[in-house]
N, C-alpha and C positions, 0 to 999 in steps of 0.2 A: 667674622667673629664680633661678636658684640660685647662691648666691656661695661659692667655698672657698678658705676662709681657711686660711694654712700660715704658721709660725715661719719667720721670717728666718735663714737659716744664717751661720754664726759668720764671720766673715771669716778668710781665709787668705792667705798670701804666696806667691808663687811669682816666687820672683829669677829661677835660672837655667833655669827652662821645664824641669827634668828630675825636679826633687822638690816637692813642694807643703807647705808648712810651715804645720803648723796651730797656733795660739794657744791655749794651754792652759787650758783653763775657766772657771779660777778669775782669770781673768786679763781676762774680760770682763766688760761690763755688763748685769747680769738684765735690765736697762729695752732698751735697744740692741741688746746683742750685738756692739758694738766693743768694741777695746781700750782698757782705761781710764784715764783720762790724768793725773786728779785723784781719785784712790778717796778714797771718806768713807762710815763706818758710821753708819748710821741706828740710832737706839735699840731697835728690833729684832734685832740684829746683824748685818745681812749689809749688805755692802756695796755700792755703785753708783757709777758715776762721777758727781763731783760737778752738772755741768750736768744730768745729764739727772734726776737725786734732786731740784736747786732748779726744774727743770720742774714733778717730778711737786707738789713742794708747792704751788709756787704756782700750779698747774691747782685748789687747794683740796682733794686730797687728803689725809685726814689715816691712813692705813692703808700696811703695810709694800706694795710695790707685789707682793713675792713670795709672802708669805708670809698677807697680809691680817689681820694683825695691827695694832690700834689702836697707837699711836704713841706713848708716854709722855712724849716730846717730838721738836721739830721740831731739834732739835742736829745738828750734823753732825759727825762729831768724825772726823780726817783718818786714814789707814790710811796711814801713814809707810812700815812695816815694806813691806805689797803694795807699793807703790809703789816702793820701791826695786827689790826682786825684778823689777818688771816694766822697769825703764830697765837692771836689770843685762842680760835676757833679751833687749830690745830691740840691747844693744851685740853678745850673743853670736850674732845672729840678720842682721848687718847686710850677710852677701853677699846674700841672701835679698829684701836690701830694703826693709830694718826700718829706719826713723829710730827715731832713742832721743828718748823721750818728754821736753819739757822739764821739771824742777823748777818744778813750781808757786807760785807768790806767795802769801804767805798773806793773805786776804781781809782789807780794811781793815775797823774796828769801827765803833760809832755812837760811841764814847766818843774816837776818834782823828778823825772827822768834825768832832764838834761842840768840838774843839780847834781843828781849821784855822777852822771860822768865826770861832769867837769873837776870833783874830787877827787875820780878817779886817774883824770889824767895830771891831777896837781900832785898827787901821791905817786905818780908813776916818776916824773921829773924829782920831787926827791930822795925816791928809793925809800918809800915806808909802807913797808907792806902791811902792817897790821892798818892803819887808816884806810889803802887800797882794799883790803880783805871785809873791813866792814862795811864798806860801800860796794863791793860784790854783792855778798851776804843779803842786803837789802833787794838789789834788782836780781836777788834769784828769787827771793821771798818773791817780791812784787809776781817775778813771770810766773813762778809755781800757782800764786791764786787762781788765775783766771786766763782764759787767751786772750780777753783782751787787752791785759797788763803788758804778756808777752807782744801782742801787736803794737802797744803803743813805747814798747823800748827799741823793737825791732825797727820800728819807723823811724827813729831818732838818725838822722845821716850820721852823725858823728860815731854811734853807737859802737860800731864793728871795728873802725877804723881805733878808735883811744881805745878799747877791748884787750884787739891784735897790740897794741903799742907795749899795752903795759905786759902781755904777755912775754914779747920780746928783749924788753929791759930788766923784767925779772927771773927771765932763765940764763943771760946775759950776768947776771952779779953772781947767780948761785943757786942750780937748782935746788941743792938741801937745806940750804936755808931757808926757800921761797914756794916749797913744795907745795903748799896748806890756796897758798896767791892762787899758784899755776894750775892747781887743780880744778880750783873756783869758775877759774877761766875759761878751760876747755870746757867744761860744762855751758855756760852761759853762752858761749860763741856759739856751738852747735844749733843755736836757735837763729842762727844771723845767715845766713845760707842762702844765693850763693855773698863768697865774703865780695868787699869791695878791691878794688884795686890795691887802694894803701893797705888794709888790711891784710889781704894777699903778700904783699912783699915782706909784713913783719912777721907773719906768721910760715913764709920763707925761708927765714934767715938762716943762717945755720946755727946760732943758737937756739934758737926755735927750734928746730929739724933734731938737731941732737937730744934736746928735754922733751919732744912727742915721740921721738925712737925708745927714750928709758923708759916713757910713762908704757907704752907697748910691752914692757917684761913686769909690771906691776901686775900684783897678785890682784887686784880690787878690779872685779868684772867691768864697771862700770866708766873706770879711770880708762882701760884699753879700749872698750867702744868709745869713747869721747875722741878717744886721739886718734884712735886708727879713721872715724868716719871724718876728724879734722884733715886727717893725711887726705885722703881719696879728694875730698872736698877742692882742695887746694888746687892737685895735680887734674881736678877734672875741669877747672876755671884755668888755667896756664899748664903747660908741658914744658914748660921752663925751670920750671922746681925739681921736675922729674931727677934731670941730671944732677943734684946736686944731693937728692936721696938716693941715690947709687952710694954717693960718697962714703957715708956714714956706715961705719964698722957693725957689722952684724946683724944690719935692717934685713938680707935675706933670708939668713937664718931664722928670724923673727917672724917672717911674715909666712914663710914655710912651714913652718911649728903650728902657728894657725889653722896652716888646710892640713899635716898630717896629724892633728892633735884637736881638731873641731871642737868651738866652745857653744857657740851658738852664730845662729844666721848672718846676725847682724855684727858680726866679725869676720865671717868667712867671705863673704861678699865681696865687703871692701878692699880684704886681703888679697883676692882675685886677680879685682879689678887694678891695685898698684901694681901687681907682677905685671900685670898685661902690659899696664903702662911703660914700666921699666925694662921689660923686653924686648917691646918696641920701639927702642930707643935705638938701636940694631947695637948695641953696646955689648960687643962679643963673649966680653968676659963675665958679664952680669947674666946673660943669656950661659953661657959655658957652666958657671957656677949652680944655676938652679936647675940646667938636666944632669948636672951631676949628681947632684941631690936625690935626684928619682923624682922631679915633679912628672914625668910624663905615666909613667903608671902610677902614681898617687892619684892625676888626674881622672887618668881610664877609670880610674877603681870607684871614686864620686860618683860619676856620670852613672853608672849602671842604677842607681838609687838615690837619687837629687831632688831639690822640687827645682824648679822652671828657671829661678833666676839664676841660682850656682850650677845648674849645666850648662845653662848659654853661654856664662862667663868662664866655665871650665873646656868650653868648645873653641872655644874665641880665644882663648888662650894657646892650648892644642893646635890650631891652625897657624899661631904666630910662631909656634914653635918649628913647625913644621917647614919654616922659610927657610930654618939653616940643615945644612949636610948632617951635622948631628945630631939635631933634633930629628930629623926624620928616619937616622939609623936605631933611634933610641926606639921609634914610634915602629917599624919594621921588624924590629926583635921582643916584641910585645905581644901577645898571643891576644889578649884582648881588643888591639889599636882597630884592626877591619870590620869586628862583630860591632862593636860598639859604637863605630861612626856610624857604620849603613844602619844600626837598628835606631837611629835619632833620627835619619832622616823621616820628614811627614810625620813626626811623632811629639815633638817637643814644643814646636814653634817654628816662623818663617824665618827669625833670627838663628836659631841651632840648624837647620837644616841647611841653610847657608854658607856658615862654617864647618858641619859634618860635609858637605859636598867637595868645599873648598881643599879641605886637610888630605879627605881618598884624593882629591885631582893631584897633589901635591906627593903623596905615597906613592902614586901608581903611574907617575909619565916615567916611560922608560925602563919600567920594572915588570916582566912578567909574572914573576911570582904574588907579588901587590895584585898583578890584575886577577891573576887565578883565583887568589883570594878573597878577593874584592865582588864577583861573579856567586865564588863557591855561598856566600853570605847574603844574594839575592838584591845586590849593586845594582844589578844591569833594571831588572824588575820596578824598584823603588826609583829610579832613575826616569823609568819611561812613563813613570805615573805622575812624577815630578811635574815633569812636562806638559802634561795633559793636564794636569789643576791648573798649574800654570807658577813664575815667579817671575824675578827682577832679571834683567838683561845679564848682569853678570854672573849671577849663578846658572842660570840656562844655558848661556856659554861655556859654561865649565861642566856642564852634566852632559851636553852634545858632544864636549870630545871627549868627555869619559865613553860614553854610548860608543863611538867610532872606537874606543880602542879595547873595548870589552868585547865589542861584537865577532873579533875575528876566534876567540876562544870560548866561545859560547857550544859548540857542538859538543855532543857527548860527554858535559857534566850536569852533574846531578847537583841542583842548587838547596842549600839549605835552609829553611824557609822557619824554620824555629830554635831560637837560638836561648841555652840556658846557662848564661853568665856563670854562675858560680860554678859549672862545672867544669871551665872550660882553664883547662893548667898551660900556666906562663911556662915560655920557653926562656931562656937567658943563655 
């Protein structure tokens, strides 16, 4: 097959459908070919609009992008003069249908950064949260303008670590008094990802742990994604935290409410992925307490209608469940647990299929009934095709002695080979 490739033509306006107004050359981006909104010359001298020049760098370029000329440096130094000319051009152009380009912000420094921290961490030492809060307030403003504001606070080493600190000291005095602080916070940290070490441990603590468990029942969408993706964050850089959010009164409850009361993705996810964690912890009663709950047919019930990422982690979960005696009674007296694992297998992904393989090998040693079932639902089939595509040593292992223990009941049933979820009524 042959592919031809052609240059992008320059964009044009066309207001009143009678003339077509073309943007004059020099007036566009060599990288793009739009109109340039932030010109800056590169030490080669020719200029580019600023985003798409901070692309080409940090794609690790270090060559002019037109001219392939090495770099003498990576400076960006602003094109004031074009820049006028073109928001003059834009006002002269505007029956046409030209918005006039906004004046640009000039990029915050690392030297005006690492001023806001260090007020930051000077207000943290003596508990003044409204000083703290307006040096927040600034490096969110800062991050909100542009990504590269946010790249150059994020860069700051100190950044996450005095962040996490003051977070710590001021859930530490008082989360209702400091509420306006610790909000600010979770916000701004979520751009620091993964945290550091020290950051890690202040955002640990169990002060900490207990004001991101409250922020978790807060009505404000945006305060519970801050903190629940704070929580995952944490436990997914150390499992050392995990035990110490067990602790905390009501966190299961909370995180349960989540998946059987769905707000959006980027909550449920997270929610997922801490139970997983915290189940895995083989912490019996933590484990006891949320298939009491009914997380295993909440589960089942997700999965039949998921997208990709909250059925892996609803499978993956299922699976861990499936390690204790009562989770796997719970998953046995589920009319949906057999249809719904075999019909993930080859269907989802090599991660769900995995875990759908893993959970039947785990239902079904020693169970007839499991295996009949397992068989009736077209196990054996999707098993021996497994194989033939091919996968990881450890799932093949576990689908071979599924195959040896399905094969002796395989005569004279009739396999069911289309399976329709909703009509299929739980047993209890």
């Amino acid at each position: 097959m042959v592919f031809s490739w052609r240059k992008k033509k320059p964009r044009s306006f066309n207001g009143d459908k009678k003339k077509e107004l073309e943007i004059p050359r020099h007036f566009l981006c060599p990288i793009t070919l739009d109109l340039m909104k932030d010109p800056v010359t590169l030490s080669s001298g020719i200029t580019y609009d600023r985003e798409s020049a901070e692309k080409w760098l940090d794609d690790g370029n270090f060559t002019c992008p037109v001219s392939n000329q090495v770099l003498r440096s990576f400076d960006q130094i602003p094109n004031h003069s074009l820049r006028k000319v073109i928001q003059d051009w834009c006002v002269e152009n505007r029956s046409y249908g030209v918005e006039r380009i906004p004046t640009p912000r000039i990029p915050v420094s690392s030297a005006e950064v690492s001023e806001v921290l260090f007020s930051i961490m000077d207000s943290t030492r003596r508990l003044d949260r409204c000083a703290c809060l307006d040096s927040l307030h600034k490096l969110k403003k800062w991050g909100l303008e542009s990504e590269r504001n946010k790249r150059c606070i994020v860069a700051n080493a100190t950044a996450a670590g005095a962040i996490a600190a003051a977070f710590d000291a001021f859930a530490g005095e008082s989360v209702d008094k400091n509420i306006n602080v610790l909000e600010e916070i979770l916000f701004v940290i979520n751009w620091m990802f993964p945290l550091t070490e020290q950051a890690q441990r202040y955002i640990g603590s169990q002060a900490s742990l207990h004001c991101i468990a409250l922020f978790l029942k807060s009505e404000d969408l945006t305060l519970k994604q801050n903190a629940i993706t704070v929580l995952a964050e944490l436990l997914s850089c150390n499992q050392k935290y995990t035990q110490a959010l067990t602790t905390i009164d009501g966190i299961n409850k909370t995180l349960f409410h989540f998946i059987n009361n769905p707000i959006c993705p980027s909550i449920t996810k997270p929610s997922l992925t801490l139970i997983y964690d915290m189940v895995s912890l083989s912490n019996e009663n933590t484990t006891t307490e949320f298939i009491n709950m009914g997380l295993i047919p909440l589960l089942l019930e997700i999965m039949i209608d998921s997208q990709k990422a909250i059925c892996e982690k609803a499978l993956a979960l299922i699976d861990q469940l499936c390690e204790t005696e009562q989770g796997r009674g719970f998953a046995y007296d589920d009319a949906l647990a057999m249809p719904v694992l075999v019909k993930k297998i080859l269907r989802v992904s090599e991660l769900a299929t995995e875990y759908s393989v893993s959970a039947i090998w785990k239902l079904s040693k020693g169970d007839e009934k499991a295996l009949m079932e397992a068989l009736q639902f077209g196990a054996f089939q999707k098993l021996l095709l497994l194989i033939q595509v091919g996968c990881n040593d450890k799932t093949k292992e576990k689908a071979t002695e599924l195959l040896k223990l399905l094969n002796p009941y395989r005569p004279g049933l009739e396999c069911i080979d289309s399976l329709d979820f909703k009509n299929i009524k739980r047993s209890f």
